[in-house]
DOPAZA-12165 format. One line per 4 residues: number of its first residue (from 1); their letters; for each residue x, y, z of N, C-alpha, C. Coordinates in pm, 1 decimal. Atoms other than C-alpha are relative to their C-alpha. Layout:
// DOPAZA-12165
NUM	A	X,Y,Z,X,Y,Z,X,Y,Z  ...;
// end
This chain:
// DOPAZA-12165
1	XXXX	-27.1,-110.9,-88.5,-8174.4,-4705.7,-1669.1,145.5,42.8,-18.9  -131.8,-62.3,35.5,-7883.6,-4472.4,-1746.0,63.9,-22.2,140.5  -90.9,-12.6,-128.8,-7573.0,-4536.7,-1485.7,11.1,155.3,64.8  -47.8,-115.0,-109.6,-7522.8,-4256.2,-1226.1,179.6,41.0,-85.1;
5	XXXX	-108.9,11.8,-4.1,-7219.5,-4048.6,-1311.8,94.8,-46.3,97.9  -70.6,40.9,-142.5,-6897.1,-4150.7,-1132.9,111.5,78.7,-1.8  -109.8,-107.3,17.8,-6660.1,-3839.5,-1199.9,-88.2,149.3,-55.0  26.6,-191.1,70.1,-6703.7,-3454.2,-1222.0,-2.3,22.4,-169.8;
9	XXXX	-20.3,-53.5,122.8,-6763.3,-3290.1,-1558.5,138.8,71.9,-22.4  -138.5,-58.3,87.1,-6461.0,-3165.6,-1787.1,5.4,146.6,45.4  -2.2,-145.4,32.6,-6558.4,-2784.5,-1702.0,44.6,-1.7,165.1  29.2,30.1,-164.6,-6647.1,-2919.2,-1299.3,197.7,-11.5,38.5;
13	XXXX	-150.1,78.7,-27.4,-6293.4,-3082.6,-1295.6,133.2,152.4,-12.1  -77.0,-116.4,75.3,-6072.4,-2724.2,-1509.6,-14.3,45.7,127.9  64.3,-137.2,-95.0,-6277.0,-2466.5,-1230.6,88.6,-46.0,121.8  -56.4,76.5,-83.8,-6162.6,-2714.2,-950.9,84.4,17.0,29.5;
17	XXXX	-172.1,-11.9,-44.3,-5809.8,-2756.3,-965.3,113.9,132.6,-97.3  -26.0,-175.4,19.1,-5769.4,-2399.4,-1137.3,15.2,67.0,135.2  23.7,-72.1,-163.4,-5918.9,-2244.7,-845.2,88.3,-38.8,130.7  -56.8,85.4,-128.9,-5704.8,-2481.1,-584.9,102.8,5.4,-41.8;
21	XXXX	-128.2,-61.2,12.7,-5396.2,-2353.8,-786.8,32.0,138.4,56.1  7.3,-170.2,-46.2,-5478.7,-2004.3,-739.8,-24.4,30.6,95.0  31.6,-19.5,-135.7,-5569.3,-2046.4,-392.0,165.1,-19.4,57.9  -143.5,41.8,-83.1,-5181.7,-2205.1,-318.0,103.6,92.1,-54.5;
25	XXXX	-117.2,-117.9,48.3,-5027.9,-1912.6,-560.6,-39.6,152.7,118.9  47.0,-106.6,-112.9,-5234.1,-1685.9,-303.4,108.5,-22.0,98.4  -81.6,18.8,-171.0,-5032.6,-1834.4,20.9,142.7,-15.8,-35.9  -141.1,-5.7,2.3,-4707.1,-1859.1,-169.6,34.7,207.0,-28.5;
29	XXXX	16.9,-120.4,38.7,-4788.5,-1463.7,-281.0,14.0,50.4,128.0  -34.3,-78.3,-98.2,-4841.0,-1366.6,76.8,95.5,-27.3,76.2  -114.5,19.8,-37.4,-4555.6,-1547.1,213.5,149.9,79.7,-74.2  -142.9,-102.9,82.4,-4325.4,-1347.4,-48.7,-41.7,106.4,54.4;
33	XXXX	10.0,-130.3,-28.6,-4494.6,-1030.1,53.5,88.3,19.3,160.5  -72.7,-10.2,-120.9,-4387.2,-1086.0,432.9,148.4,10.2,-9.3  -153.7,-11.2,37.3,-4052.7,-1212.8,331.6,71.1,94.5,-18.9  -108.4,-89.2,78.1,-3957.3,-884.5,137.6,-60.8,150.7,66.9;
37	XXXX	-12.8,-126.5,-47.2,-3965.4,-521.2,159.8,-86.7,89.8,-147.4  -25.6,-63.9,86.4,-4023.6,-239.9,-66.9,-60.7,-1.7,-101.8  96.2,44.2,126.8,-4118.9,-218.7,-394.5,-7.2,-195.7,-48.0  7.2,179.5,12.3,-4076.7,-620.2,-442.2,-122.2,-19.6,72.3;
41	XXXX	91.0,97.6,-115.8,-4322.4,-686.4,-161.2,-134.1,111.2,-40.5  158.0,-42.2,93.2,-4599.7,-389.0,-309.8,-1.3,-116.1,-113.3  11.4,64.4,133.5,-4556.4,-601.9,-639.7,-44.2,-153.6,22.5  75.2,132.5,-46.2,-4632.7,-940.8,-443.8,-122.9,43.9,-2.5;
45	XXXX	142.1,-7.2,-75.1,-4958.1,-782.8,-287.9,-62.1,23.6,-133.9  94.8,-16.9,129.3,-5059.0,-645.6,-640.3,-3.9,-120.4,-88.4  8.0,90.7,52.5,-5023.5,-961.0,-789.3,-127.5,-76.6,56.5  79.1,45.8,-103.8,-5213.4,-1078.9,-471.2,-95.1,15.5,-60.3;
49	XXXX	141.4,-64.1,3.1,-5523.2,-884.9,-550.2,-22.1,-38.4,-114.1  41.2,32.3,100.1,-5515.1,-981.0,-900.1,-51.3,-143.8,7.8  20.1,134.5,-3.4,-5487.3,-1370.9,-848.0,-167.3,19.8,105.8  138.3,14.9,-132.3,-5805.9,-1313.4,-534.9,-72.8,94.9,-84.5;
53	XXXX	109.6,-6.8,84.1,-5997.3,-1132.4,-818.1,-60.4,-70.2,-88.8  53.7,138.7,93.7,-5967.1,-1423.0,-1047.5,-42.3,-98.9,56.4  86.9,119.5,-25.3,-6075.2,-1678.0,-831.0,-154.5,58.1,50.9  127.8,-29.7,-17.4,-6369.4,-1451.8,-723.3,-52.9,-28.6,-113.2;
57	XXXX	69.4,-1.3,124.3,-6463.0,-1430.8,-1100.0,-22.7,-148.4,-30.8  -11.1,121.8,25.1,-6373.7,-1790.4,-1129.7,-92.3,-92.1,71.6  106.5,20.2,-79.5,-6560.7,-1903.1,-854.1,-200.8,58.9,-8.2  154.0,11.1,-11.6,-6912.4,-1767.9,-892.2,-23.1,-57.1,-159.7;
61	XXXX	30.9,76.3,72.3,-6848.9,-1922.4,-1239.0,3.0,-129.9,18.3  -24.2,84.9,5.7,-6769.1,-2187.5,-1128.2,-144.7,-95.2,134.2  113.8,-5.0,-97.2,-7112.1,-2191.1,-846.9,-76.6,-31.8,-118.1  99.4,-20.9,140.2,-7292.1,-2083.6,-1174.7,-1.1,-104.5,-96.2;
65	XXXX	-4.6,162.9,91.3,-7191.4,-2443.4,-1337.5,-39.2,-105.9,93.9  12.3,45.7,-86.7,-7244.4,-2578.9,-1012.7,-148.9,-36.3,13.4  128.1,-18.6,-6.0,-7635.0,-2484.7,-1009.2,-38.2,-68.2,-139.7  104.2,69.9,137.6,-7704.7,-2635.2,-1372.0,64.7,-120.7,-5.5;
69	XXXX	-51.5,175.7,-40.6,-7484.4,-2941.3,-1284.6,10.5,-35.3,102.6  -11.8,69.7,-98.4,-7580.3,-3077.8,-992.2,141.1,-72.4,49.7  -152.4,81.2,-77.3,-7276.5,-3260.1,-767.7,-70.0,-161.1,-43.0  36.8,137.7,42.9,-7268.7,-3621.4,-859.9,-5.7,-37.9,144.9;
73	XXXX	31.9,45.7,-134.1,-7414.8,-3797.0,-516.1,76.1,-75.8,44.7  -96.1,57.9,-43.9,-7228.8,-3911.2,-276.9,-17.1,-145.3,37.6  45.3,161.6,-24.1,-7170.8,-4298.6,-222.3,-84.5,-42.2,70.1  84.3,50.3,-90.5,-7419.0,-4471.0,-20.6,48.6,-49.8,161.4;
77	XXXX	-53.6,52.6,-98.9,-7174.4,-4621.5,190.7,82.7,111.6,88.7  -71.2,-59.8,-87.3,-7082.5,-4305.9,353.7,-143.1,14.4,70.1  48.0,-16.2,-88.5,-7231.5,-4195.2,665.9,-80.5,99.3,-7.5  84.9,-117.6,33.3,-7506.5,-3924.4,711.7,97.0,110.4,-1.5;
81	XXXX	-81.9,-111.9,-53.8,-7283.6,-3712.9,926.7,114.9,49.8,-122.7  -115.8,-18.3,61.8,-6965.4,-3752.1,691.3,-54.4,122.7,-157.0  34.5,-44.9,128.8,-7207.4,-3670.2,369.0,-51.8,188.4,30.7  9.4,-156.5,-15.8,-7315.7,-3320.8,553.7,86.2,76.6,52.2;
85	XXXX	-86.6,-81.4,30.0,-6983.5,-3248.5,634.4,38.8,32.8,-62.4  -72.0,-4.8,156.5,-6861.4,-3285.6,267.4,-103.4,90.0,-13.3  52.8,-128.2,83.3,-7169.0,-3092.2,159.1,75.3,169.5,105.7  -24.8,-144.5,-74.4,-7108.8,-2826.0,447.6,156.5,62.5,-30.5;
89	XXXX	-115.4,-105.9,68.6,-6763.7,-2770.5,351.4,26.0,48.8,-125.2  26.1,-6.0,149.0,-6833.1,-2752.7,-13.2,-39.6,190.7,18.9  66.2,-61.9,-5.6,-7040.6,-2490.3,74.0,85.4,119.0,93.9  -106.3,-81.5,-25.6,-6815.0,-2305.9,303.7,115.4,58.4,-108.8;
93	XXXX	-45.5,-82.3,85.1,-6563.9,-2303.9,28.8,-16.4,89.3,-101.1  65.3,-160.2,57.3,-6777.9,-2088.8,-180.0,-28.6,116.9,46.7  -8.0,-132.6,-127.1,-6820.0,-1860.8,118.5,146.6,58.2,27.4  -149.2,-8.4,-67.6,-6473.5,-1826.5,162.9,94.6,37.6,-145.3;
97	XXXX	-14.5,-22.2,180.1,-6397.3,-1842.2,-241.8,-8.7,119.1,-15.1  79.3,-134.1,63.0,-6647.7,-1530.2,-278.6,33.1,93.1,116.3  24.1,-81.4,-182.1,-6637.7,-1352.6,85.1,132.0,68.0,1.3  -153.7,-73.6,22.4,-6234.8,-1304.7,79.1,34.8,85.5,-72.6;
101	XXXX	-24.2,-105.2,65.7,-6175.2,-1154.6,-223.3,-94.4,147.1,32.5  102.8,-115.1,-71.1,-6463.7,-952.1,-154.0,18.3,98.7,72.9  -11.1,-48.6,-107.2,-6348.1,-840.8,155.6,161.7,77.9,5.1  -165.5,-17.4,90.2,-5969.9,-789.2,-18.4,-22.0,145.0,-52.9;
105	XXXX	52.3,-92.1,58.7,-6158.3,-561.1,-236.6,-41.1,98.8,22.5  50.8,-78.5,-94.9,-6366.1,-391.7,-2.8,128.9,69.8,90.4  -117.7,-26.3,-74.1,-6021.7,-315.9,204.7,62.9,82.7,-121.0  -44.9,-49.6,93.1,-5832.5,-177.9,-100.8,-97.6,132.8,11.9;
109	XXXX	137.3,-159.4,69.8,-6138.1,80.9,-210.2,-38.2,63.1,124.2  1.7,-122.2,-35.3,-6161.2,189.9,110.9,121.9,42.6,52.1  -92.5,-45.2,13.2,-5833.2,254.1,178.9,43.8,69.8,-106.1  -36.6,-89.4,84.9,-5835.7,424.8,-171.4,161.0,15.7,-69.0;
113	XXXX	-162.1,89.2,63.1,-5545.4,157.8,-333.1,-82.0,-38.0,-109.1  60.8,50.0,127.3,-5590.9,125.6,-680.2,46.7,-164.0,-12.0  2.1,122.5,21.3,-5620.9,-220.3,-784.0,33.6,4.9,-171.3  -62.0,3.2,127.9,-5427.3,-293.8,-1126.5,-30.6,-179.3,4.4;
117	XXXX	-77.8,144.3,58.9,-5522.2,-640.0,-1313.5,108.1,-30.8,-27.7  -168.5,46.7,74.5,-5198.6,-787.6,-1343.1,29.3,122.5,-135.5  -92.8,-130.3,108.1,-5106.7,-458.1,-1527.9,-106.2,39.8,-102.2  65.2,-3.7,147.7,-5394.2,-514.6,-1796.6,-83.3,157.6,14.9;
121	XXXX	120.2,-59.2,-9.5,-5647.6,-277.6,-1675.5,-24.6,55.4,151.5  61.8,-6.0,-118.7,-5782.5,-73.7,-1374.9,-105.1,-76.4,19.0  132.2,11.1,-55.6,-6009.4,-238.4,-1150.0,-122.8,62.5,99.5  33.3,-85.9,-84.8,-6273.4,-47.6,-1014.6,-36.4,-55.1,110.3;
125	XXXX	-2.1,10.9,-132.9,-6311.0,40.1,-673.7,-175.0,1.1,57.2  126.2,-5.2,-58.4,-6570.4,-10.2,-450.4,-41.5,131.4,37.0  42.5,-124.1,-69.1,-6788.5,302.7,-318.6,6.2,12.5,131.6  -21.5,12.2,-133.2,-6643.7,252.1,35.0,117.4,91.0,30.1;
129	XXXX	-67.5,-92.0,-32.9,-6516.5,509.7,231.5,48.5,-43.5,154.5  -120.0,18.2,-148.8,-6283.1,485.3,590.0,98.6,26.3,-3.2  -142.6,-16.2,39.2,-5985.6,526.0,481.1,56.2,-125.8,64.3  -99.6,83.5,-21.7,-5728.1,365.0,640.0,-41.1,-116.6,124.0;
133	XXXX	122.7,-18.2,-89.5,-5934.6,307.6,937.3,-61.9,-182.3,7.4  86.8,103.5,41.4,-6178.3,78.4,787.7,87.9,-66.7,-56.4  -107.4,36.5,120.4,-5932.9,-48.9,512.7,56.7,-123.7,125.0  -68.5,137.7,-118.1,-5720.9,-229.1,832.0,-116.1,-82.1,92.6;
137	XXXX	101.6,64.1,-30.2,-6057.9,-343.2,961.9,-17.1,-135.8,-62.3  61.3,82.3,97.6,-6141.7,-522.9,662.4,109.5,-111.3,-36.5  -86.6,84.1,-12.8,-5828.9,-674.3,630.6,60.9,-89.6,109.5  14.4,125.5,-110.4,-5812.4,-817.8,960.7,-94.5,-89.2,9.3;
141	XXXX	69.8,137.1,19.7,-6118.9,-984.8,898.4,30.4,-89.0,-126.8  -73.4,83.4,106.2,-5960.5,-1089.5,563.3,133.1,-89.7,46.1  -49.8,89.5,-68.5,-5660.8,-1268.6,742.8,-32.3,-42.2,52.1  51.0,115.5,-109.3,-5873.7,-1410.1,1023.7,-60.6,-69.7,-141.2;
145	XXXX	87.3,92.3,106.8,-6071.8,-1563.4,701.0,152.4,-89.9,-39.2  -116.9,78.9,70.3,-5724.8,-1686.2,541.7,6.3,-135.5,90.7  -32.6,120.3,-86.5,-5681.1,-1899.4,874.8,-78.9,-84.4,-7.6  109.7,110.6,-2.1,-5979.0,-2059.8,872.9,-8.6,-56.9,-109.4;
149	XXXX	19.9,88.3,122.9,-5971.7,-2157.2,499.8,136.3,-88.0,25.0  -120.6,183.4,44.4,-5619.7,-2355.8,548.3,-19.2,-83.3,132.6  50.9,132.0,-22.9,-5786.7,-2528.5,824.0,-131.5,-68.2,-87.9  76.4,79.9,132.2,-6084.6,-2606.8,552.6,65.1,-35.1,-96.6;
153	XXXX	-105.5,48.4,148.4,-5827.0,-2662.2,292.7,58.4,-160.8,69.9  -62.2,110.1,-99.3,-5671.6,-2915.4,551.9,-127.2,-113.7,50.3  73.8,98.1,0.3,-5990.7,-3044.0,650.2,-96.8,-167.0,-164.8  64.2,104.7,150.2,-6114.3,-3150.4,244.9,109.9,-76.1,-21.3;
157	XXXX	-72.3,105.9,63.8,-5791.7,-3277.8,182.5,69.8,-116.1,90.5  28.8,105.4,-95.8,-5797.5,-3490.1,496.8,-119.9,-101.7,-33.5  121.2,74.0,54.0,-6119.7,-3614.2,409.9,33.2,-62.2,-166.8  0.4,13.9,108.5,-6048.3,-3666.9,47.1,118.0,-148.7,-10.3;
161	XXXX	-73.2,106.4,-2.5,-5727.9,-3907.0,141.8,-39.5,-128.1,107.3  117.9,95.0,-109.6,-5949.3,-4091.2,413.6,-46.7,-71.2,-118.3  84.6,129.8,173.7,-6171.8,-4216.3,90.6,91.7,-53.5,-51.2  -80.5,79.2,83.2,-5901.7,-4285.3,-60.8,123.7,-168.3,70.1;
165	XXXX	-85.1,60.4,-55.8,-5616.8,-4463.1,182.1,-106.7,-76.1,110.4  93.8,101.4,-123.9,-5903.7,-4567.9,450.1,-123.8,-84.9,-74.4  49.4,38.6,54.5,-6209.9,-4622.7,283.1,28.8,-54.6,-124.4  -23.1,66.1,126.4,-6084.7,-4719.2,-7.2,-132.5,1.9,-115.7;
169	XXXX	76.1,-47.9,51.2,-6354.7,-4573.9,-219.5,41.8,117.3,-130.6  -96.8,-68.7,158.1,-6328.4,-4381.6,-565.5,-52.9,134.6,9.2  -4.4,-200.9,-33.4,-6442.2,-4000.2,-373.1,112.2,50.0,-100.4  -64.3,-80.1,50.4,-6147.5,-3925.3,-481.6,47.5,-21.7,-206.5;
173	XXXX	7.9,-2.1,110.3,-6118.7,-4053.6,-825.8,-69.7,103.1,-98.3  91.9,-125.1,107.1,-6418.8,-3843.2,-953.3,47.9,138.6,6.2  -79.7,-126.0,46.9,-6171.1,-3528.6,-930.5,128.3,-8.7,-23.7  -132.3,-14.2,61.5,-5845.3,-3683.3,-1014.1,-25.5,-134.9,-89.0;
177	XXXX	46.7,116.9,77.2,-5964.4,-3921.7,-1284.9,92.3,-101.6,-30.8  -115.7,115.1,48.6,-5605.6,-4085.2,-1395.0,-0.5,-107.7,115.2  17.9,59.0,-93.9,-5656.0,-4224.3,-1033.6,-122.2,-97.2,-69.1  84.5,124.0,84.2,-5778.4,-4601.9,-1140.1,-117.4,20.5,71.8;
181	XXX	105.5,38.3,-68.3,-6146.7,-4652.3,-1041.3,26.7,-189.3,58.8  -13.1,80.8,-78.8,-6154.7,-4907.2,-810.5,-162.3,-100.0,23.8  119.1,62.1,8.2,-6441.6,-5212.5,-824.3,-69.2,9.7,96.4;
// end
């Protein structure tokens, strides 16, 4: 009988802590935008929108590797409850991954703000109309979303040092592999 894996795949592992860079260049991006003024602080937000288009793109690829590679199962020795919070926030952060930018996007197009890839290329706009209206709508539910992901950001990586410093369990190994496995 083949062993169970005991670590994420090479692609599982890249998407991962890609995406969980580009999520912390997001909150250092909107903290510069507040900070400044002017053209400096448009040039944060357009950066903004670029980085929260790449993890959208990044993210449903990274769902889309998700669905043909199952999650490696979680230890036995965790609890029911604990194992359907880990799935349930898993699962939130793809809601929250995909939903934001989304909703970033949706805000932009109808406010009728072009969206520039990092300079490369227009991105097109959505067919949403409000103007300004809607536009600050959409973006208030896009900041109320921000809050709630850095308490889910706060809650996985609470949980993640629990396995590690309490349980003493190798959760966290299977996404930071140099971390020794533990017998």
């Amino acid at each position: 009988m083949a062993e169970p894996r005991n670590r994420y795949s090479t692609v599982s592992l890249i998407l991962h802590w890609l995406i969980a860079a580009l999520v912390v260049t997001q909150i250092g991006l909107f903290i510069a935008h507040e900070l400044t003024e002017g053209p400096i602080s448009r040039e944060f937000v357009s950066i903004h929108k670029s980085v929260g288009l790449s993890i959208l793109v990044l993210t449903l690829g990274r769902l889309g590797w998700r669905i043909a590679n199952p999650a490696i199962p979680l230890p036995d020795t965790m609890r029911r409850w604990e194992k359907l919070l880990a799935r349930g926030t898993h699962v939130l952060f793809y809601a929250f991954l995909i939903g934001m930018p989304l909703v970033g996007w949706a805000a932009s197009s109808a406010g009728g703000r072009d969206i520039q890839w990092f300079g490369l290329f227009a991105w097109p706009l959505l067919p949403i109309e409000g103007g300004r209206e809607v536009a600050g709508q959409l973006m208030d539910m896009h900041e109320l979303a921000a809050k709630a992901l850095y308490v889910l950001l706060a809650l996985h990586v609470a949980g993640a040092l629990k396995h590690h410093f309490i349980d003493r369990d190798n959760v966290l190994h299977r996404m930071i592999p140099w971390i020794p496995r533990r017998p």
